[in-house]
N, C-alpha and C positions, 0 to 999 in steps of 0.2 A: 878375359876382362878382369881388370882389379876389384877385388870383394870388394872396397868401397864404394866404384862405380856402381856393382851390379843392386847393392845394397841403396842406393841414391833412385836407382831405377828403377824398384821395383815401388821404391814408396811413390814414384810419381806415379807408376802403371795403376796402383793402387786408390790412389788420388781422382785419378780418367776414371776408372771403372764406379769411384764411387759419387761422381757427379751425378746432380737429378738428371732425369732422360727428358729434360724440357729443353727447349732449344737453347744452343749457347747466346741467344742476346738477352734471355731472359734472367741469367744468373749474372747476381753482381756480388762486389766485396763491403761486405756489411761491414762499420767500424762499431769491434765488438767489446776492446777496451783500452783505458788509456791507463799511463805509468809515467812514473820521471824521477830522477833521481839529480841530487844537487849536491856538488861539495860540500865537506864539514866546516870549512872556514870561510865565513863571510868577510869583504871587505867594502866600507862603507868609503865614499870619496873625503871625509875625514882622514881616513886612514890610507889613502894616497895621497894624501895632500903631505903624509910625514916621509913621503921618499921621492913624490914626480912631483915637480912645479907645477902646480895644479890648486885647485879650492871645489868646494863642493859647491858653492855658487858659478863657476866656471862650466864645469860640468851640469849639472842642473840645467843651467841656463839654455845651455848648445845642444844639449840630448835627451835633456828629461830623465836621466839616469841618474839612483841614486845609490845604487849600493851592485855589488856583483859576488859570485862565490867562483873562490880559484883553489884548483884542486890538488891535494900533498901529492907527495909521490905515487902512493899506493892506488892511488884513485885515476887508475886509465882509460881510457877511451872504451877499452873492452870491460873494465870492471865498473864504470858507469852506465855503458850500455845493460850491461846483464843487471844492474840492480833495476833500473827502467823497465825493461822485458819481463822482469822476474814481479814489478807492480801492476803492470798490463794485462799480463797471465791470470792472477788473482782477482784485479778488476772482473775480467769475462767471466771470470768463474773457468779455465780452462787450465791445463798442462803443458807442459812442454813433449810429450807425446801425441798431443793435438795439432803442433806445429810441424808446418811442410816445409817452410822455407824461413831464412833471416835474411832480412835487407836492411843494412845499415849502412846510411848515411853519413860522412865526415869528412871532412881534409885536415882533420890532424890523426891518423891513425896509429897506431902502438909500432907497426913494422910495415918495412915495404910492403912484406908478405911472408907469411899467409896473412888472409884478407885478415882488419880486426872482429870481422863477423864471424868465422869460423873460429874464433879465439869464444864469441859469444854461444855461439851452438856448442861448444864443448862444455862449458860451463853449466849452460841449462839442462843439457842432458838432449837437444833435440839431434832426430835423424833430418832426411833430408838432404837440404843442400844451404848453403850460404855465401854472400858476398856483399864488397865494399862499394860503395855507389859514391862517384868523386863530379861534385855540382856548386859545391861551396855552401852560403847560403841557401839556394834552392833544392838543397840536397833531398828534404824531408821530400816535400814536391816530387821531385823525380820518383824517390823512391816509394809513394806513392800510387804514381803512374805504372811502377815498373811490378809492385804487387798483383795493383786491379787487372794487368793485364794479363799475369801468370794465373790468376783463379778463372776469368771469364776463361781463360783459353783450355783450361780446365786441370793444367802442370799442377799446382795447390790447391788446398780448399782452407787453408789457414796459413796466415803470411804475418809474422812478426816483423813492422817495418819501422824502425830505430833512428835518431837521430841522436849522435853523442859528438862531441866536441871537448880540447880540451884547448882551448887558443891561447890558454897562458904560454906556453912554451913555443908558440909561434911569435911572440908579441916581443917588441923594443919598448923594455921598459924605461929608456932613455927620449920617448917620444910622447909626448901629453898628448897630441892631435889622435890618436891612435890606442894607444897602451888605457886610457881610460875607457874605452869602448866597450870594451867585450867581458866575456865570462865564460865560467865554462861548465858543462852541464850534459846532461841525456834525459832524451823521454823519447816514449816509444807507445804505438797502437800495435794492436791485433787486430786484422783484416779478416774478415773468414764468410766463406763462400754461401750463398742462403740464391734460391730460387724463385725469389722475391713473392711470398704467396705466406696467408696468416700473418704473426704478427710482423713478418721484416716487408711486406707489402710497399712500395713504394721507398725503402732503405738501400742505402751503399751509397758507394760510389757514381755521381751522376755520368763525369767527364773529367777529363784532365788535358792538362792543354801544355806543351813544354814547348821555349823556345831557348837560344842562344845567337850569339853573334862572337864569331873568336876576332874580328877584328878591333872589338873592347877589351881584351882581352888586359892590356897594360895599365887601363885606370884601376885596376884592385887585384892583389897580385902576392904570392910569396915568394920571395927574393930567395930561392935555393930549393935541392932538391936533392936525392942520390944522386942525380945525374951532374950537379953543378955543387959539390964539397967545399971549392973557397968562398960560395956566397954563404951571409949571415942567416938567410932562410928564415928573416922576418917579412911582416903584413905590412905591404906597401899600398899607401891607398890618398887616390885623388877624388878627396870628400866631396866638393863643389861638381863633378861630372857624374858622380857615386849616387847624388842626392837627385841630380835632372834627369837619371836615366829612371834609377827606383820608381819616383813620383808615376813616370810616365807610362812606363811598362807594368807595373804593376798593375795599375788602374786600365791600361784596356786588355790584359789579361785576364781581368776581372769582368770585365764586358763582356768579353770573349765567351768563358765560359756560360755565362747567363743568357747570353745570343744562342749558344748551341744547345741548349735549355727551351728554347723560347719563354724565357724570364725576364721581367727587370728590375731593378736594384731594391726596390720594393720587398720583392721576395726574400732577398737577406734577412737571417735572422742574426747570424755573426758573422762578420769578415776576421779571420784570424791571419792580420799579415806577418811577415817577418819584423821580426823585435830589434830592428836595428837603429833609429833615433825614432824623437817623437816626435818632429818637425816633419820626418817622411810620413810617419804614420796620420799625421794630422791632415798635411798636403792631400797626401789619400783621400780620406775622409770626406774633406772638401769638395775635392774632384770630383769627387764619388756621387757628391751630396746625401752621402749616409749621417746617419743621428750616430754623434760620439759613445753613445751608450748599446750601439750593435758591434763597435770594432772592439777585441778583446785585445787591450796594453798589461804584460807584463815585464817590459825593458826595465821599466823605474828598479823591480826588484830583483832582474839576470843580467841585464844589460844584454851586449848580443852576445847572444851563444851558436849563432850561424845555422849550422842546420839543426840542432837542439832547439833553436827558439820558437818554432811550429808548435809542436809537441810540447814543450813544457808549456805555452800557452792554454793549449789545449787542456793540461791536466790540471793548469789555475782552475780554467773554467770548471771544469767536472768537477773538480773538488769544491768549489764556492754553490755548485748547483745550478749553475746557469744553462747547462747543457740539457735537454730533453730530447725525446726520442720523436721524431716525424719534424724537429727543428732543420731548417737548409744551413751548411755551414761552408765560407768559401775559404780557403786556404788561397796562399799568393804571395809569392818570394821573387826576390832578385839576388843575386849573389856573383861572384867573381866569375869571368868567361867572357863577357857576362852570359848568365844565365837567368832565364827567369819562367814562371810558371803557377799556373793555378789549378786546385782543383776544388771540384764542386762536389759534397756529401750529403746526403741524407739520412739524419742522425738517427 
């Protein structure tokens, strides 16, 4: 066996043996802290109105977006991620010897491969194991699902689970419908495994619910790949199918969840959807018939940052205070595949 391997394996053996001896439906993944990290150059639609044909009333108007941060050179997908991780860690009060696992989120990653998560566990220092989780926007979602599922089963008892993005270098900046959109950014939670009994009593992870359809696959889309060298390998996207699928899947994934709960919308204390326009987010809302002041919006100041936008929400919210502990918080993305999903936490 490769010392690596045997060194990956014993931390899991290590992991199993140190799970409670209460039964495995009893143990969930407690969210124990949040992080994010943001480019050092901000650019306000002012300031693309001096290169894309574009106005910050244009923008504004269509997206509710009003400023994005896009990242120099220096600032990769993995060295965004690891500062993210590295405020998450400190959030819990935890190490990176406390971490079993990295799951990070993205489609713009630093190299085919190796994963950019393994770019991330070298940087922190953690053992373990690590991997790239490819959903688009619903990336965080997924890799959510794919944490809680590693700790119940009892593989972790601590899951650093990453969302970083860096979409400038995907993006046509010769395309105002598009290139005004996004942003690019990381934030990240700590998941870590509790027996639900004293103070984590009724905390974690409720449900997660993932879905996709690859026959949507062509309404949002990047045009290239390793595999396909002559295409441009920019973000191709049909905003008007973009907006009717979002609206819709979002919102009875959101049911969804709360059904498998026996909850209803009531019970929300925050919907943190995907940060992609604010006409979706609104549409939601509606749908929802949630009060504008339970959905947390931070588009106006990342714009979308894809699967970063979960997570950096999340870490507005904690940092403004709005987050409290035994509060229900429902997560809920849609993204390129398409892909879509939700999950349900109890803070």
């Amino acid at each position: 066996m490769h010392p690596g391997a045997e060194t990956a394996g014993l931390t899991l053996l290590r992991a199993a043996e140190a799970m409670p001896r209460s039964s495995a439906a009893a143990v969930r993944a407690v969210l124990a802290g949040i992080g994010s990290y943001l480019p050092e150059t901000l650019v306000t639609n002012d300031d693309l109105s001096r290169t894309v044909e574009t106005s910050d009333a244009w923008i504004r108007e269509r997206t509710g977006i009003r400023q994005r941060y896009l990242a120099k050179p220096h600032e990769t997908c993995a060295f965004m991620a690891t500062r993210a991780a590295e405020a998450a860690l400190r959030d819990a009060g935890a190490s990176a010897s406390d971490v079993d696992a990295v799951i990070l989120a993205t489609a713009t990653p630093d190299q085919a491969f190796p994963a950019t998560a393994v770019r991330v566990q070298a940087a922190l220092g953690v053992r373990g194991f690590g991997f790239d989780l490819s959903a688009a926007c619903s990336g965080f979602v997924y890799a959510v699902s794919m944490a809680d599922a590693l700790i119940k089963s009892g593989q972790a008892r601590a899951v650093l689970v990453i969302g970083s993005e860096v979409y400038s270098r995907i993006l046509n900046w010769q395309d105002r419908g598009t290139c005004v959109l996004f942003g690019d950014g990381a934030g990240a939670v700590l998941l870590r495994a509790s027996d639900g009994s004293g103070a984590d009593a009724g905390r974690g992870v409720l449900s997660t619910h993932l879905h996709s359809d690859g026959a949507l696959g062509d309404i949002l889309y990047v045009d290239g790949a390793v595999g396909q060298p002559d295409h441009p390998g920019h973000l191709i996207m049909n905003g008007k199918e973009v907006f009717r699928h979002a609206v819709t899947r979002m919102s009875e994934t959101v049911d969804e969840a709360l059904a498998a709960n026996g909850l209803d919308r009531t019970a929300i204390d925050w919907l943190v959807p995907h940060q992609a326009n604010m006409r979706i987010v609104d549409a939601i809302g509606k749908r929802l018939n949630l009060d504008d002041k339970k959905v947390v919006v931070t588009l106006d100041r990342h714009a979308n940052t894809s699967a970063a936008s979960i997570p950096l929400a999340l870490s507005v919210a904690h940092a403004e205070g709005r987050l409290h502990q035994g509060q229900l918080v429902l997560l809920a993305a849609l993204g390129g595949g398409l892909t879509w999903g939700s999950a349900l936490i109890r803070l």
